[in-house]
N, C-alpha and C positions, 0 to 999 in steps of 0.2 A: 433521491430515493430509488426512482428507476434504475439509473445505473446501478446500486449496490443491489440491485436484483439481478441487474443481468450478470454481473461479472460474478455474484453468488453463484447463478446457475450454470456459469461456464465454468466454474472451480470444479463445480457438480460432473458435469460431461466428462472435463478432462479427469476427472480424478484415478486413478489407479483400482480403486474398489468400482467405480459403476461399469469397466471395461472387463472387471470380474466376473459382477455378476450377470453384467450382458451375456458372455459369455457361455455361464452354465447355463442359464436360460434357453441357450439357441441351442447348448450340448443337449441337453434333455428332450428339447422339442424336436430338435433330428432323432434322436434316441426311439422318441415315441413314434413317431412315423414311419421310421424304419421298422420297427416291429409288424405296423401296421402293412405294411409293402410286402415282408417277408416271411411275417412272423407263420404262414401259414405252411410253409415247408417244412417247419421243426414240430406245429403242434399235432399234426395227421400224421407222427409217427410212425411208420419210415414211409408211408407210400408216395410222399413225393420228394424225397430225398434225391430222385430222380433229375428235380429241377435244378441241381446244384450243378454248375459247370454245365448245360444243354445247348448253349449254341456253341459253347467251345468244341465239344461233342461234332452237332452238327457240322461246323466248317474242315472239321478235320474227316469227315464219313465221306464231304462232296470231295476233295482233294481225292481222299484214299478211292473212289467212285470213280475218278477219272484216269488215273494211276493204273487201276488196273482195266481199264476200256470201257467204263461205262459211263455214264449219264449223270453225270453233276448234277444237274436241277431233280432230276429224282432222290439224293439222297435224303433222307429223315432219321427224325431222333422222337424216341414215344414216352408220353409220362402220363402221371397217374391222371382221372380226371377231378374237379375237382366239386363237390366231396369226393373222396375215391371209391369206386366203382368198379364193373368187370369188365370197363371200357376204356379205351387209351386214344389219348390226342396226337394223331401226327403233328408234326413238325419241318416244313421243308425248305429247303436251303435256296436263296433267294438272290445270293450274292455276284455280279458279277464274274467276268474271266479272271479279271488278276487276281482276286478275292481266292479263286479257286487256286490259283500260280502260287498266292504266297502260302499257302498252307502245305503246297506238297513238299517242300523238305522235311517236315514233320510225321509224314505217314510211315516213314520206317519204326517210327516209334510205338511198342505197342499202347490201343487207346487209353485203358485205363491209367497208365502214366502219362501220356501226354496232358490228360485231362487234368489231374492232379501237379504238373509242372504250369501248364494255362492258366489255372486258376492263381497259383502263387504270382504267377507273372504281372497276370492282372491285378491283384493286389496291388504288386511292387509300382506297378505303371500306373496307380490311381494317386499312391503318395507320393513319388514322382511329380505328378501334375499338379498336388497340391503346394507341395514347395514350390515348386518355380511360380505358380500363386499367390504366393509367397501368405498361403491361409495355412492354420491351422491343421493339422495329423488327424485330430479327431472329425474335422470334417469331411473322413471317409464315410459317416454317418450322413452326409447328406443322401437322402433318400431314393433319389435315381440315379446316385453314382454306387449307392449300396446295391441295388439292385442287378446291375453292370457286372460289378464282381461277383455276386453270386450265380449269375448265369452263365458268369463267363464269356460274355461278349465282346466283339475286337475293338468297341465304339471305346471303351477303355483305355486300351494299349492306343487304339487310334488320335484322342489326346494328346495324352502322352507324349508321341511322334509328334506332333502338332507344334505339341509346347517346347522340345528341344531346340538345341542350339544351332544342330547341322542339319543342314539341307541335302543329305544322304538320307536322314531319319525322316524330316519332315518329309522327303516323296517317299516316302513308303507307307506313309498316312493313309493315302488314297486308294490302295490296293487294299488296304481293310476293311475302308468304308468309304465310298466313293462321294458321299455329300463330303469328307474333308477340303475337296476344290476348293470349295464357296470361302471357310476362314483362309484358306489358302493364300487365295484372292485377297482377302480382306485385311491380313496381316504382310501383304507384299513380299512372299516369298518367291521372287520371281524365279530365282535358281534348283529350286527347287521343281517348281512347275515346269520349267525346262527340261529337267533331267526326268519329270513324271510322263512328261509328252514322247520324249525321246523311246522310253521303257516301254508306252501305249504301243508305238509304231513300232518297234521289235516285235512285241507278242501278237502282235497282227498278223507278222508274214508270218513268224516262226508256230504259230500255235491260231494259224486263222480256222482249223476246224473247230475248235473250240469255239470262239468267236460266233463262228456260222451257226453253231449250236443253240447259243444261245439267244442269236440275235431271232432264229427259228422260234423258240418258245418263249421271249422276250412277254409278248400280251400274256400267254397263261401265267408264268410266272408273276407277273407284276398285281392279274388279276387276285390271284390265290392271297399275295403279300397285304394288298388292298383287305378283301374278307378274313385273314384272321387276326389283325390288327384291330380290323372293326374302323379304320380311320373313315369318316364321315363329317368331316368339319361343317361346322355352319358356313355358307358362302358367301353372308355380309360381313361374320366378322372374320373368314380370312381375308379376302379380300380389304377389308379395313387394315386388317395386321402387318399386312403385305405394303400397302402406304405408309404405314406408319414409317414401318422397316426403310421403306425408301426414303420419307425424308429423313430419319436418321442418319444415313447414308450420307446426306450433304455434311452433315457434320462429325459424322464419326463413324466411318465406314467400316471400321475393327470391331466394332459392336454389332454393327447391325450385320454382318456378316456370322459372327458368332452365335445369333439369337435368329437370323432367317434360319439356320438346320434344327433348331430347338423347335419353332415355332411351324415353318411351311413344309418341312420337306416329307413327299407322299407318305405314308405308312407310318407315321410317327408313333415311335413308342417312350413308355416313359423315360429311360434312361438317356434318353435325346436332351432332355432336359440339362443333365452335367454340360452341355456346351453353353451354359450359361453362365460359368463361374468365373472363365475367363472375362467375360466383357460387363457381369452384370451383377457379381454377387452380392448386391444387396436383394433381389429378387428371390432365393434363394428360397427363405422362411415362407415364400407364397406361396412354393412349389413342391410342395413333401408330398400332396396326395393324391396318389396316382386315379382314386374315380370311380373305381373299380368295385368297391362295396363299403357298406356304412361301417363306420367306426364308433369304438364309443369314447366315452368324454364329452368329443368335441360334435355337436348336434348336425343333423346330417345336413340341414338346411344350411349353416355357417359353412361346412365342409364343402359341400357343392357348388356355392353361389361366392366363395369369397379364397377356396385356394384350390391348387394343383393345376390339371391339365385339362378339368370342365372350363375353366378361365384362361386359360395359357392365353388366348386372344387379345382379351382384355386386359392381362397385365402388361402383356406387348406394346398392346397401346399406348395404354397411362404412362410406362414410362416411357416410350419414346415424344410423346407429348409432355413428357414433366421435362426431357431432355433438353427440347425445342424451346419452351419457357424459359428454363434456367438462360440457354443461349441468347436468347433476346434481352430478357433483363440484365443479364452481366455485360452485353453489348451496348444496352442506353445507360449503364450504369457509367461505362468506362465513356462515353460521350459527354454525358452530365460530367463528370470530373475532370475531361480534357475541356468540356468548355470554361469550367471554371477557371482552370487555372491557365486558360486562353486572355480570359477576361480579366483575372489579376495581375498578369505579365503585362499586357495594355495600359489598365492602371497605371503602374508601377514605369512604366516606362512614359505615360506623362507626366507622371510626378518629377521623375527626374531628369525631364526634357533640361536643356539648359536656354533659359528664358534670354530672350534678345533685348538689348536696353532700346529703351523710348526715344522715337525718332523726334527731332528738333521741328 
């Protein structure tokens, strides 16, 4: 009777309709929390339409800021407050030198088209990423990768780069968004980290004012990054998280590489998150809620205590701990079944010994 239940319920699993309706299910539930992430841009008509495409904005002001003699780390981009008011948010440009390098072929372009060619880009660079994923289209609705493309952020396109094939693309990763090293690292692209070190050391001699510049305002900048992030982690459970990550590491250092930038790295913002799809997307459906304010439906208690980036720690954990479990039990698993059939081969080979006849 047992068995005609299990292989009932594996009919169930495998079948074509429950991969359906799994399916809409998770389309819907991204649907709903993308709303919830962005829905506030569309409904304060037009005052913060402003936020569409803003750090694409930003990195291209720092480039054009340097371009013509000034000060990268002073660039900004201003939008409405929110509710909107007669007050405006700066915004300042945080990124690295090369960050600032790779954007200046772009400043001939006037902004407002650039802005609007960025954004398509980042689009094209999200479904991109998701193919070679080999997920779903509609999974551009997962909710910190939605967020990405409406901002217009390089973390996007920097993916993307990531996830190609040539080690020309993957180092140009880095100069978007400098945490790319870590998967770097993690997915063993050494040829490419060659050619990204080789690039370092150019723009060193060639563009060391720059450098010097920034290495100058290095603390304020980092400090400013820290306060409008608001990044303040608990510091038992990064530090727990950070362990976790490590023993993951012993076994699957492509993971834990992809989910240390999601989870540790300073100033983390929600869209940090999309670097979890590569190593981890069954996490995904944990991670829609950026934190940020109550929602309705789903009660703020459940929202807070059980998904997004109030827990990003915690789910860190769990699953690098459900990781480590799996790995031990598929490990005694395959021990018990070599000893078994350690023990049947013994067996079997005294059974078929060939018996000596009886001495006189």
């Amino acid at each position: 009777m047992m068995a005609g239940i299990d292989s009932a319920a594996m009919r169930i699993w495998r079948s074509r309709w429950t991969r359906r309706i799994g399916s809409a299910l998770l389309f819907f539930w991204f649907a709903y929390w993308t709303w919830q992430v962005i829905g506030d841009t569309f409904s304060a008509w037009p005052y913060h339409l402003d936020v569409i495409g803003v750090d694409g904005r930003l990195y291209y002001r720092a480039a054009g800021m340097w371009v013509s003699g000034g000060d990268p780390w002073t660039a900004y981009t201003a939008t409405n407050t929110w509710p909107p008011g007669p007050q405006w948010i700066h915004f300042l440009f945080t990124g690295p030198p090369p960050t600032v390098l790779a954007f200046v072929p772009f400043v001939w372009i006037p902004e407002s088209i650039f802005v609007i060619a960025w954004l398509g880009l980042t689009a094209a660079a999200a479904v991109y990423a998701l193919r070679r994923l080999h997920l779903p289209v509609w999974w551009i609705l997962f909710p910190p990768l939605a967020q990405g493309i409406l901002v217009g952020n390089p973390h996007v396109v920097c993916l993307a780069l990531l996830l190609s094939g040539s080690r020309w693309l993957q180092a140009l990763a880095a100069p978007m968004k400098a945490y790319a090293v870590v998967p770097m690292i993690g997915e063993r692209q050494w040829r490419a980290l060659g050619l990204l070190i080789v690039g370092l050391a150019i723009s060193l001699v060639i563009f060391w004012p720059l450098w010097a510049q920034y290495f100058k305002e290095y603390s304020t900048v980092q400090d400013w990054l820290i306060g409008a992030t608001h990044w303040n982690p608990d510091r038992t459970l990064y530090v727990a998280a950070a362990v976790a990550l490590g023993a993951l590491a012993l076994i699957d250092r492509r993971a834990a590489s992809w989910l240390a930038v999601a989870a540790l790295w300073p100033g983390g913002q929600f869209f940090y998150l999309s670097f979890i799809l590569p190593a981890a997307p069954v996490l995904a459906p944990l991670l829609t809620f950026n934190g940020w304010r109550p929602v309705p439906i789903v009660p703020s208690a459940i929202a807070d205590h059980a998904l997004g980036m109030n827990n990003l720690f915690q789910i860190i954990v769990a699953y690098a701990l459900a990781r480590l479990v799996l790995r031990i039990l598929g490990y005694a698993h395959r021990r018990q079944v070599l000893g078994r059939a350690c023990r049947a081969l013994r067996t079997r080979s005294v059974l078929q010994a060939p018996r000596l006849p009886p001495r006189d």
